[in-house]
VEXDOBA-742562 format. One record per atom (N, C-alpha, C): x, y, z; atom name. Coordinates in steps of 0.1 Angstrom, whole numbers, padded with zeros to 4 digits. Layout:
N
REC | east | north | up | name
REC | X | Y | Z | CA
...
//
This chain:
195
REC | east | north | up | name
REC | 0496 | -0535 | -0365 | N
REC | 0482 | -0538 | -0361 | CA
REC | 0476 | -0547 | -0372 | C
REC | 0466 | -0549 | -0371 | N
REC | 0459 | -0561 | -0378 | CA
REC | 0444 | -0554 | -0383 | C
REC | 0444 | -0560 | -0393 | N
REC | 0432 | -0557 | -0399 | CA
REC | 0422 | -0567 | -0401 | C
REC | 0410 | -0570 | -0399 | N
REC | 0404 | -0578 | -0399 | CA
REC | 0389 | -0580 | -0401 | C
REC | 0381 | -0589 | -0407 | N
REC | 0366 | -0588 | -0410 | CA
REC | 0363 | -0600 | -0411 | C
REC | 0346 | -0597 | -0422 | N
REC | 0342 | -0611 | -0430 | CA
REC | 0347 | -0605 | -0442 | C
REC | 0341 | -0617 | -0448 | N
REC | 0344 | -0619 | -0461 | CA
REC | 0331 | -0605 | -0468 | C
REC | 0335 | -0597 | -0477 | N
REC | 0330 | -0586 | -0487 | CA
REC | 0323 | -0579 | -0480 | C
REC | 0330 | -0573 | -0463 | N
REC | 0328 | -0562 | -0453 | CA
REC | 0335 | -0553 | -0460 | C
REC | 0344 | -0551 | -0466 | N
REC | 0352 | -0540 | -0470 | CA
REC | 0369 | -0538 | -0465 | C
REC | 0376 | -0546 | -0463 | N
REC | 0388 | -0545 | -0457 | CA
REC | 0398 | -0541 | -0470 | C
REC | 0391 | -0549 | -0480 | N
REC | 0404 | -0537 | -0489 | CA
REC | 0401 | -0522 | -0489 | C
REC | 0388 | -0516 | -0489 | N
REC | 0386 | -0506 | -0490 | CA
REC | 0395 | -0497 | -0479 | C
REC | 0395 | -0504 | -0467 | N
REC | 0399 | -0496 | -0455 | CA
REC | 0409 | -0495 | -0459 | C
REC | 0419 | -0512 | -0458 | N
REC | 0429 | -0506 | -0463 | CA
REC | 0435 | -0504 | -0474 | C
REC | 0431 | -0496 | -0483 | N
REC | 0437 | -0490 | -0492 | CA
REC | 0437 | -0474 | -0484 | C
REC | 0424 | -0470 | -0478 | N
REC | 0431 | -0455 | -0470 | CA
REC | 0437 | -0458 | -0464 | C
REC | 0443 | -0465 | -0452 | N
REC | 0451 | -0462 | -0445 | CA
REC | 0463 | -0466 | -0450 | C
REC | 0466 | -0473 | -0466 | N
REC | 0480 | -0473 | -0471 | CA
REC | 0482 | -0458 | -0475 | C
REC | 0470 | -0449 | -0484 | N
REC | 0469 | -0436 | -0485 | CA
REC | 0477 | -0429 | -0477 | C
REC | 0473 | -0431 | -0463 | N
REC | 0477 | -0425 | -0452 | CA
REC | 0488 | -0427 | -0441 | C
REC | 0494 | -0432 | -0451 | N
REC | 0508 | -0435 | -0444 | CA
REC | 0511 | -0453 | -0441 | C
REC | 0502 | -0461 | -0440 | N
REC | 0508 | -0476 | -0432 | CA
REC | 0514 | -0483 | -0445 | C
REC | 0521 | -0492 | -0437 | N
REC | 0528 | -0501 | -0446 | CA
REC | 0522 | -0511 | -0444 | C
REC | 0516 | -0521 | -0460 | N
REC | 0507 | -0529 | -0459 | CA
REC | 0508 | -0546 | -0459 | C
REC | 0504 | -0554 | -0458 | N
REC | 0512 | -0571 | -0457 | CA
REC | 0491 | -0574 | -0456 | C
REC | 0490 | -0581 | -0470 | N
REC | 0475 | -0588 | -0472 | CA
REC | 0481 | -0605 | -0468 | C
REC | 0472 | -0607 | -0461 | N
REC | 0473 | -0625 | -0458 | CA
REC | 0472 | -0632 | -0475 | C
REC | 0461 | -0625 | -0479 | N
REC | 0459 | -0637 | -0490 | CA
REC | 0464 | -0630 | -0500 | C
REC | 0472 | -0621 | -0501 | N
REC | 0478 | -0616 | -0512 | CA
REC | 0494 | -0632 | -0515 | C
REC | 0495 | -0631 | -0499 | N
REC | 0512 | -0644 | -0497 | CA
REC | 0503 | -0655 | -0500 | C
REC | 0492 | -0663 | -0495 | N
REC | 0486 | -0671 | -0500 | CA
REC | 0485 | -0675 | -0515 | C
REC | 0480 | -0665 | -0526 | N
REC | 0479 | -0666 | -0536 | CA
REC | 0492 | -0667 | -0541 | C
REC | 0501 | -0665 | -0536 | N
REC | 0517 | -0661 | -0548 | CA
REC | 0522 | -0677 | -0540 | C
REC | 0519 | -0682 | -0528 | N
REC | 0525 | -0698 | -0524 | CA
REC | 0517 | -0707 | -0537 | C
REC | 0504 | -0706 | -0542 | N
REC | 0502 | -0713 | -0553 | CA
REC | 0502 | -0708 | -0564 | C
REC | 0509 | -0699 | -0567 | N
REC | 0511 | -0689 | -0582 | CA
REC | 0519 | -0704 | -0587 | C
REC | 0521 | -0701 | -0599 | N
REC | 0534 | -0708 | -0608 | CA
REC | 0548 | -0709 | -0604 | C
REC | 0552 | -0717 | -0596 | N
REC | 0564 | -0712 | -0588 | CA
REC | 0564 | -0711 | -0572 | C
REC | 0552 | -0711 | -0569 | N
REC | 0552 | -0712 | -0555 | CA
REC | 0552 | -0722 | -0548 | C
REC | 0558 | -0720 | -0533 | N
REC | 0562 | -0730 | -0526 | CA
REC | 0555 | -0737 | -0522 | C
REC | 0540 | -0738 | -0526 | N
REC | 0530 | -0746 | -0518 | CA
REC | 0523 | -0753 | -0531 | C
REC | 0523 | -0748 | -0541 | N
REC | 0519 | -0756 | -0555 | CA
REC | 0520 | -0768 | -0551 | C
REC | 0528 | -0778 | -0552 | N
REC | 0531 | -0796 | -0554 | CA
REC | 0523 | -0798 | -0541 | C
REC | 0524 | -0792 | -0531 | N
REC | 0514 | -0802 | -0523 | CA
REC | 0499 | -0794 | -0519 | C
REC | 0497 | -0788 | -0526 | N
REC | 0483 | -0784 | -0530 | CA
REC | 0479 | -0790 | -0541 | C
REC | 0483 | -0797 | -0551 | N
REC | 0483 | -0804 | -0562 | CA
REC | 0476 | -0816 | -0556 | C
REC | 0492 | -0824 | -0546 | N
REC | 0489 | -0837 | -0543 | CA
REC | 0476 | -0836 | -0535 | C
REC | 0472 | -0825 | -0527 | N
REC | 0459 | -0829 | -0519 | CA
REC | 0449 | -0829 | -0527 | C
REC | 0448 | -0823 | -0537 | N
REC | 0432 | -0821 | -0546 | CA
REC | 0435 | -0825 | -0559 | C
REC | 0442 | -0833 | -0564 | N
REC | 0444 | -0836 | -0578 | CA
REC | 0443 | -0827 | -0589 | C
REC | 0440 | -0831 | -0601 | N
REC | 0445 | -0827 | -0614 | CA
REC | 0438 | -0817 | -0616 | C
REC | 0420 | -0817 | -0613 | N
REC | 0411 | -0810 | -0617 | CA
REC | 0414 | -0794 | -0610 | C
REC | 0424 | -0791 | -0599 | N
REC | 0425 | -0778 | -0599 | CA
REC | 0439 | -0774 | -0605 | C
REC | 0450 | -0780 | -0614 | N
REC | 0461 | -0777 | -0619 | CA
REC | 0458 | -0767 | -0631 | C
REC | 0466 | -0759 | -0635 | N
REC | 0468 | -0753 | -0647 | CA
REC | 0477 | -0756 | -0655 | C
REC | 0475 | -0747 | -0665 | N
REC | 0485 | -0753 | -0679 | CA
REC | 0498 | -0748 | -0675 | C
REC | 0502 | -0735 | -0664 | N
REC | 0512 | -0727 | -0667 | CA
REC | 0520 | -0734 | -0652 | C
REC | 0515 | -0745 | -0647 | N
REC | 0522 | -0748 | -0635 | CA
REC | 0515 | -0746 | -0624 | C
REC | 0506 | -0737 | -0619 | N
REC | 0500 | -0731 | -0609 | CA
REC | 0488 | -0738 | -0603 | C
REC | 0479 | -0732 | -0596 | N
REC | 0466 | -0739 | -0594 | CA
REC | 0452 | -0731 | -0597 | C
REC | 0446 | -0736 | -0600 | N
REC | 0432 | -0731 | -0604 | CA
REC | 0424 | -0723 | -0595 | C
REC | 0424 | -0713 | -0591 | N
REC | 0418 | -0709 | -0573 | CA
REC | 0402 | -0708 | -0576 | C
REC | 0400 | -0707 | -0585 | N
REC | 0383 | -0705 | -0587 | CA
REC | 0379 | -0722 | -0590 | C
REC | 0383 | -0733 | -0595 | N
REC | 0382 | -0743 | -0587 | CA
REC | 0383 | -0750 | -0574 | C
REC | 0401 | -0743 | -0573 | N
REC | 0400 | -0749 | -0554 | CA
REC | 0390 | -0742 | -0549 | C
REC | 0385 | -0729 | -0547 | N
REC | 0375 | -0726 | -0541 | CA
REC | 0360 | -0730 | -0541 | C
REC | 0355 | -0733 | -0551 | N
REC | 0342 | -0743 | -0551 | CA
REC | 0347 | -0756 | -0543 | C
REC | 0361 | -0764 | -0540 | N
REC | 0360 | -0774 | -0536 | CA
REC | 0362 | -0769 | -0520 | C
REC | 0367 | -0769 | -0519 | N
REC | 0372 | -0764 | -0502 | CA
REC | 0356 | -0756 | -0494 | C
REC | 0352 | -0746 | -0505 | N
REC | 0338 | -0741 | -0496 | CA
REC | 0324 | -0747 | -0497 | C
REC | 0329 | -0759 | -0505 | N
REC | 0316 | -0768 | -0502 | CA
REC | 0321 | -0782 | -0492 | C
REC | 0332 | -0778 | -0489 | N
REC | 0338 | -0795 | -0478 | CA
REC | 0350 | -0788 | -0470 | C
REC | 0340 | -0790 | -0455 | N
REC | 0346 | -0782 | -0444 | CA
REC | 0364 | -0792 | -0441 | C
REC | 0361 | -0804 | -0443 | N
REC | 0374 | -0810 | -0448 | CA
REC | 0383 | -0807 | -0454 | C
REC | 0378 | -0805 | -0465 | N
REC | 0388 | -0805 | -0475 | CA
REC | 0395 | -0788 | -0474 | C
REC | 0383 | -0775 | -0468 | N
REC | 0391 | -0768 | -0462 | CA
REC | 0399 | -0763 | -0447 | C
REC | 0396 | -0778 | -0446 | N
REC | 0409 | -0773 | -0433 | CA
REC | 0424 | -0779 | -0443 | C
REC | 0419 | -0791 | -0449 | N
REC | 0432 | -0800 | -0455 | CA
REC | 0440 | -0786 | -0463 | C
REC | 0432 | -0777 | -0469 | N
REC | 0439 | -0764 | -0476 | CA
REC | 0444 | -0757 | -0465 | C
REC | 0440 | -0751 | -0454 | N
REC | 0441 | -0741 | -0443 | CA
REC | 0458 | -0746 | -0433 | C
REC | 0453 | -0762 | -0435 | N
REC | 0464 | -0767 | -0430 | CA
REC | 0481 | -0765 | -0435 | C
REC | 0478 | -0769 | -0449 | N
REC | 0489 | -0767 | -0463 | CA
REC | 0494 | -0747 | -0462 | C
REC | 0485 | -0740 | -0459 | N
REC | 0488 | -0724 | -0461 | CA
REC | 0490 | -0716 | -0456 | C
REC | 0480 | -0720 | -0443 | N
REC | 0484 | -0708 | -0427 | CA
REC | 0498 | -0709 | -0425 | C
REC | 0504 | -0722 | -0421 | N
REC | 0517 | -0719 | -0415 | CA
REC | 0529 | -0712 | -0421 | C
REC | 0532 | -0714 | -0434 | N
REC | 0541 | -0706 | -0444 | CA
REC | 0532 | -0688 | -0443 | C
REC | 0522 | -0689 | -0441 | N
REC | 0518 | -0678 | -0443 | CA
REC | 0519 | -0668 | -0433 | C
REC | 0519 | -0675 | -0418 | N
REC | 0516 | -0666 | -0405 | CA
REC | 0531 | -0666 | -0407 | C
REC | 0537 | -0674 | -0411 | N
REC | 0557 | -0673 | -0408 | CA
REC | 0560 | -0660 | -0415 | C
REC | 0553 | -0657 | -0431 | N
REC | 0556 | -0647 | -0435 | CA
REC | 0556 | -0632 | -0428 | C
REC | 0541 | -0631 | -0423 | N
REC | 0537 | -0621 | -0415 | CA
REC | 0541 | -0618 | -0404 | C
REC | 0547 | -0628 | -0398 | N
REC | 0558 | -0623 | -0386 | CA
REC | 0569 | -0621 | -0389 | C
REC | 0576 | -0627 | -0398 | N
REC | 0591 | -0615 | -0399 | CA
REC | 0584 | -0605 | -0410 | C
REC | 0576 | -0603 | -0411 | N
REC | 0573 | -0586 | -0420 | CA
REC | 0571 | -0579 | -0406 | C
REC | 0562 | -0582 | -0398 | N
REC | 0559 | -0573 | -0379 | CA
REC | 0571 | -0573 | -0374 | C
REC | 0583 | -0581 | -0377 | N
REC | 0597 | -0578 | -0373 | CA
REC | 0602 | -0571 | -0374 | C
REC | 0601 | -0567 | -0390 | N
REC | 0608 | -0558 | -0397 | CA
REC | 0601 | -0544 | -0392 | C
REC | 0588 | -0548 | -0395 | N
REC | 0583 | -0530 | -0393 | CA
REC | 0588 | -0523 | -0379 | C
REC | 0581 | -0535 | -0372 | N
REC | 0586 | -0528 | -0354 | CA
REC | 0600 | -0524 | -0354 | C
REC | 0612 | -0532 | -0359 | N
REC | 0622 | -0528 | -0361 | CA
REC | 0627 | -0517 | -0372 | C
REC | 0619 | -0513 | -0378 | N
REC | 0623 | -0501 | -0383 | CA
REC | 0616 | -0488 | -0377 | C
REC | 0604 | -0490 | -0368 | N
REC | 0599 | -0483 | -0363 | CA
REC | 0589 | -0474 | -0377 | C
REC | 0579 | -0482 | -0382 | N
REC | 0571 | -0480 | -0392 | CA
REC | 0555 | -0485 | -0387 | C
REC | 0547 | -0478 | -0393 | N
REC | 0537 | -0482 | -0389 | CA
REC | 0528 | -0492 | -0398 | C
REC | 0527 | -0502 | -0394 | N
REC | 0524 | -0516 | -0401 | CA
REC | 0511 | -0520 | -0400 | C
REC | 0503 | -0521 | -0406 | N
REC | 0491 | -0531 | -0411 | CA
REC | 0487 | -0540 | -0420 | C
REC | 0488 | -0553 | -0411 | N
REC | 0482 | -0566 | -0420 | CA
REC | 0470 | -0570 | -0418 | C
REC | 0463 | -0572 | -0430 | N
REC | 0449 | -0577 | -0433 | CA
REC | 0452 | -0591 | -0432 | C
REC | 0442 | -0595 | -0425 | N
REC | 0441 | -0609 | -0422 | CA
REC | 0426 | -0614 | -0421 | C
REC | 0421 | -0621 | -0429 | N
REC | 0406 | -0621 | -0428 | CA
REC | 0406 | -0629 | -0416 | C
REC | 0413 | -0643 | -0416 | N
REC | 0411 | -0651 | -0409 | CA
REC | 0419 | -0653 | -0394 | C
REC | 0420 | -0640 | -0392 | N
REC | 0430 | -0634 | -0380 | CA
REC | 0421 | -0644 | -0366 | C
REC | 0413 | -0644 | -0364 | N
REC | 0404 | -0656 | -0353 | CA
REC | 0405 | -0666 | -0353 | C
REC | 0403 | -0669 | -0366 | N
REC | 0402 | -0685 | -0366 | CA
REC | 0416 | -0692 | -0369 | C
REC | 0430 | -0682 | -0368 | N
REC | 0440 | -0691 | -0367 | CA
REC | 0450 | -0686 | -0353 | C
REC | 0441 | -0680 | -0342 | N
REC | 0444 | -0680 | -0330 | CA
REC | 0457 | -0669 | -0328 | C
REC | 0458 | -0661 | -0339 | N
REC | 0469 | -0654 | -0342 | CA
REC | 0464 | -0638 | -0332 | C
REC | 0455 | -0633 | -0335 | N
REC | 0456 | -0619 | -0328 | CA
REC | 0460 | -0612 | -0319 | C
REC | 0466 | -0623 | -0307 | N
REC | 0476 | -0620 | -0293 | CA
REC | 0491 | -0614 | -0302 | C
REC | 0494 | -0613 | -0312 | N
REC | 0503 | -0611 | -0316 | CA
REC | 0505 | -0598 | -0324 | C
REC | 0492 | -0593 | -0324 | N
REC | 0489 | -0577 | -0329 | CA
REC | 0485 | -0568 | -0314 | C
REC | 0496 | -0556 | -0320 | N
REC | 0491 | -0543 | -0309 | CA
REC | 0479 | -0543 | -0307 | C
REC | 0467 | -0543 | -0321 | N
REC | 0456 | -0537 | -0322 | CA
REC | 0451 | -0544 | -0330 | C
REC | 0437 | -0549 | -0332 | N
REC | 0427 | -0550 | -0337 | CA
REC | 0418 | -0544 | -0342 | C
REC | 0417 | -0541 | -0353 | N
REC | 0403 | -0537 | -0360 | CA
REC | 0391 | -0545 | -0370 | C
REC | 0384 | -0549 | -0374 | N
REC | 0375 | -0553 | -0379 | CA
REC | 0366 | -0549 | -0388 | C
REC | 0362 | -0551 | -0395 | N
REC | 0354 | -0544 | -0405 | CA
REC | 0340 | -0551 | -0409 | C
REC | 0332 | -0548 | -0405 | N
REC | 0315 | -0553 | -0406 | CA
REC | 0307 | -0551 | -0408 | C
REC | 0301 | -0558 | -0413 | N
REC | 0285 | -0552 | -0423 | CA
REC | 0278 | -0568 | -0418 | C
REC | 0264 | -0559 | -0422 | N
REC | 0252 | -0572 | -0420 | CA
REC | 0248 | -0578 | -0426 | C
REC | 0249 | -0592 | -0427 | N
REC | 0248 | -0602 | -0436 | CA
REC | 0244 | -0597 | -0448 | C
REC | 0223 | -0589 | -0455 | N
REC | 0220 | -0590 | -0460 | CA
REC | 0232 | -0580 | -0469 | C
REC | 0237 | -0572 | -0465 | N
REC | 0247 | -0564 | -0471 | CA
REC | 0260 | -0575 | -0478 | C
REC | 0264 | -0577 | -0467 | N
REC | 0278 | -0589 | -0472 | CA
REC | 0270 | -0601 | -0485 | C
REC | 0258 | -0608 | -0484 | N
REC | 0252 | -0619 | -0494 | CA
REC | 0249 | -0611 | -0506 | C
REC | 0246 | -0601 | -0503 | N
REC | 0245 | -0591 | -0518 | CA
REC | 0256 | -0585 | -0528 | C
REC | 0268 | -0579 | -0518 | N
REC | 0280 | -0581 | -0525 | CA
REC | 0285 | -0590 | -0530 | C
REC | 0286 | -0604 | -0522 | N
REC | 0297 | -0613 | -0528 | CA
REC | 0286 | -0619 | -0545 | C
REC | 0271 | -0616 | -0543 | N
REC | 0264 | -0620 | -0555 | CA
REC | 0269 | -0609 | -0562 | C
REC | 0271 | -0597 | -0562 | N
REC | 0274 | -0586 | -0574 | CA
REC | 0287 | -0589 | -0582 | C
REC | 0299 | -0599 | -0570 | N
REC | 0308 | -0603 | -0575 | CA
REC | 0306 | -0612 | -0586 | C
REC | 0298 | -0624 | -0586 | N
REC | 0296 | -0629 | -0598 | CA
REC | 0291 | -0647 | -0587 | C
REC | 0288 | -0647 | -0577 | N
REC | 0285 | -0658 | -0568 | CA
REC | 0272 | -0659 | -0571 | C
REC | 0267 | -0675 | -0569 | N
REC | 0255 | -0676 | -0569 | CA
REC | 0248 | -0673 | -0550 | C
REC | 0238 | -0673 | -0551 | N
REC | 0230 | -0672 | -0540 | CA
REC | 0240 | -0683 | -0527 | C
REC | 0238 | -0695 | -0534 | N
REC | 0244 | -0707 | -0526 | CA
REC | 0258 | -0707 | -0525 | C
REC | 0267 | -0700 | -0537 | N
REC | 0282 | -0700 | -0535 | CA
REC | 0282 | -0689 | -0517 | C
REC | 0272 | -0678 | -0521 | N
REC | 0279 | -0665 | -0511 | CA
REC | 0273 | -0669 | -0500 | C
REC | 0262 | -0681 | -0493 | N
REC | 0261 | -0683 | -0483 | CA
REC | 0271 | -0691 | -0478 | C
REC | 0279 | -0699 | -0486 | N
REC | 0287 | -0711 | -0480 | CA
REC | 0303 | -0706 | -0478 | C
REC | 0305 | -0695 | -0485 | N
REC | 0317 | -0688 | -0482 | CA
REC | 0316 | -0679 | -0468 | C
REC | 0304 | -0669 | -0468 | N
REC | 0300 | -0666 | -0455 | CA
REC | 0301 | -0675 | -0441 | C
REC | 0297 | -0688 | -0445 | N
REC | 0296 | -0699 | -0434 | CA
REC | 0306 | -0704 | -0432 | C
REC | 0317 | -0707 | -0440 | N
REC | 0333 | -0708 | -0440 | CA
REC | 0341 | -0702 | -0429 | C
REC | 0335 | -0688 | -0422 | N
REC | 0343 | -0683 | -0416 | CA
REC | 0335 | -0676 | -0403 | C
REC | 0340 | -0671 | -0390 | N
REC | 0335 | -0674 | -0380 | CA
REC | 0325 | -0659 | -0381 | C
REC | 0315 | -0657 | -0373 | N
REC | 0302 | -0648 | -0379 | CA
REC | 0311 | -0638 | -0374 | C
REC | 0306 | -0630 | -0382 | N
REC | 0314 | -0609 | -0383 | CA
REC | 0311 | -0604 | -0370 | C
REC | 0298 | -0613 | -0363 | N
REC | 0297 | -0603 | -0349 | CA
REC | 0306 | -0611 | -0340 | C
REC | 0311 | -0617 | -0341 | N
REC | 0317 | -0627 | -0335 | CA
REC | 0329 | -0623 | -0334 | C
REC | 0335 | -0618 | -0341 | N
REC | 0349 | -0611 | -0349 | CA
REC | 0351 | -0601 | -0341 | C
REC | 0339 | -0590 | -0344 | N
REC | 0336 | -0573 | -0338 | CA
REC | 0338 | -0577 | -0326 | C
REC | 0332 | -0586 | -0317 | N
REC | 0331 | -0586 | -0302 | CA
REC | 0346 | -0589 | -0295 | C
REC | 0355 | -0591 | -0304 | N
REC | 0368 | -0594 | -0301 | CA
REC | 0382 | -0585 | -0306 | C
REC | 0375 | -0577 | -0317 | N
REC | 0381 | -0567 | -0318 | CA
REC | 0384 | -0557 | -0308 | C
REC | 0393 | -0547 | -0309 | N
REC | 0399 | -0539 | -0300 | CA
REC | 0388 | -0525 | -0306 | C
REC | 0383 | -0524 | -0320 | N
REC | 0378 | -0516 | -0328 | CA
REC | 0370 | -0523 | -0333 | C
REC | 0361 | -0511 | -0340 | N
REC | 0349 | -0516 | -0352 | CA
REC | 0346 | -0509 | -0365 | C
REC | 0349 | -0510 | -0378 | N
REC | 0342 | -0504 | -0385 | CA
REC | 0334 | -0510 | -0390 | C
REC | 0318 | -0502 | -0391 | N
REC | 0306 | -0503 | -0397 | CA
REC | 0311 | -0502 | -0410 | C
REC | 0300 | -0511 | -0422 | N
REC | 0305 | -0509 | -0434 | CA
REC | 0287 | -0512 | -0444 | C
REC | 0281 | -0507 | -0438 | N
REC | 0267 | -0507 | -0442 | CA
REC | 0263 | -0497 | -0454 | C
REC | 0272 | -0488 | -0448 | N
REC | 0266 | -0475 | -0462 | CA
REC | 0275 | -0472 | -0474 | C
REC | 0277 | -0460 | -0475 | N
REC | 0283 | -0450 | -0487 | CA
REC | 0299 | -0452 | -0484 | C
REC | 0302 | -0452 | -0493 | N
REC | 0319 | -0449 | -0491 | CA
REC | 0326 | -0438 | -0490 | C
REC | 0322 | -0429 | -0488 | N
REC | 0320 | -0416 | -0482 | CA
REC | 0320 | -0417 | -0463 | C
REC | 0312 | -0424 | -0456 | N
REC | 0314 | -0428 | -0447 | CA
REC | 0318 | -0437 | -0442 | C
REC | 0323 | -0449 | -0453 | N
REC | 0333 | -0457 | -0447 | CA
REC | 0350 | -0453 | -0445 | C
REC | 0352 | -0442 | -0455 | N
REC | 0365 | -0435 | -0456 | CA
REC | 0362 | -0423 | -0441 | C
REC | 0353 | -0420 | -0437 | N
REC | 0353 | -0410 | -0425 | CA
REC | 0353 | -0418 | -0415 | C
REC | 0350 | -0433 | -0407 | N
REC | 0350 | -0440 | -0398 | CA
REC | 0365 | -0444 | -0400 | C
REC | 0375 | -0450 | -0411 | N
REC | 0385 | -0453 | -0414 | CA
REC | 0392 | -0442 | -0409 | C
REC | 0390 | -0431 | -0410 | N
REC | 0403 | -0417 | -0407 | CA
REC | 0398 | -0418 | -0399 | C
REC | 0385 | -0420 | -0389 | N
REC | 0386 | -0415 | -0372 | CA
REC | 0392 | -0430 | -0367 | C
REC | 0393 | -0439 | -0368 | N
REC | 0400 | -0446 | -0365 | CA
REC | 0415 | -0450 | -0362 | C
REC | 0417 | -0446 | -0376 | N
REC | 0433 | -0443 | -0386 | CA
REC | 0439 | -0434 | -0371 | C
REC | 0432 | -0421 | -0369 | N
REC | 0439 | -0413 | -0363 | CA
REC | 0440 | -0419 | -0341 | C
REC | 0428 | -0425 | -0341 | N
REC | 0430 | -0432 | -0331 | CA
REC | 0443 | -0439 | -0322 | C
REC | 0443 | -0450 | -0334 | N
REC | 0455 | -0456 | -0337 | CA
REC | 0469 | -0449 | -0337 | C
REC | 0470 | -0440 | -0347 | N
REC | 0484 | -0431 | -0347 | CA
REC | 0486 | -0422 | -0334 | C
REC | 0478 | -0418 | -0328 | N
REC | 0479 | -0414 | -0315 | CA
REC | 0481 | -0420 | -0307 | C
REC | 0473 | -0435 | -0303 | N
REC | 0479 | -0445 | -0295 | CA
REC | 0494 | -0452 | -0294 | C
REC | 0496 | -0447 | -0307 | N
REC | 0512 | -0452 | -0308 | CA
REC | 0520 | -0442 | -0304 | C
REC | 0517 | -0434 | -0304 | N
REC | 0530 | -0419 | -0305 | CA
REC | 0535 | -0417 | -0286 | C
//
């Protein structure tokens, strides 16, 4: 199945219970980040698209630069989206290979599970969502300015937009106490629909 949200809805939090609770887990941007680690396969032409100013000393790429460039120029992140989705959705399909083939119960987080036309390829959909004034307050607690956490918000398609296409929903408004009790009534949903 697939896991999915906005951006600082809570999807690690979910899934980190449901790895708790048995699933085997595959983050989209976990493969993303390791294609421009030091060594990765997408380094040199993520380089050649954005020049020097996002290179590092150790080989790799700067991601807290590329990301001020890319979420202020809707260009320049597709020109990224273009370079990363495809090595990336390639990964996450022979991992859904493997799981179904082992007969495991598999969950990948995918923030941007919509916007790369991919979800026909998951059993199930879930989603994870909160209301803006919740989501612009977190990504500021992360260390964003006002202006960074609206334009990363706007980078990606709106959370009710997401929910309405989901198969599921988790609210993610309050206490974590009740996002871990929405997560197990879900969790269990799921594992029954399979069995």
């Amino acid at each position: 199945m697939a896991l999915t949200g906005g951006i600082a809805c809570g999807k690690s939090k979910v899934a980190g219970f449901w790895r708790r609770w048995g699933a085997e887990m595959l983050d989209a941007d976990e493969i993303a980040h390791r294609l421009i680690a030091p060594g990765g396969v997408c380094v040199d032409a993520v380089q050649q698209a954005f020049g020097p100013r996002i290179w590092t000393p150790d080989g790799g790429i700067n991601r807290a630069r590329l990301a001020d460039i890319v979420f202020a120029d809707a260009a320049a992140r597709q020109r990224l989206n273009d370079l990363l989705h495809p090595p990336v959705i390639r990964r996450m399909r022979q991992w859904a290979e493997g799981i179904r083939r082992e007969g495991l119960v598999g969950v990948a987080v995918i923030p941007l599970l919509f916007e790369t036309g991919t979800e026909k390829e998951w059993d199930a959909v879930v989603c994870v969502a909160s209301a803006e004034p919740t989501i612009l307050d977190r990504l500021e607690r992360r260390g964003l300015t006002a202006e960074q956490a609206r334009a990363r918000l706007a980078s990606q398609w709106p959370v009710s937009e997401k929910a309405a296409r989901a198969d599921r929903v988790i609210e993610n408004n309050g206490s974590l106490a009740e996002l871990e009790a929405q997560s197990r009534a879900v969790w269990k949903e799921l594992i029954e629909e399979g069995e």
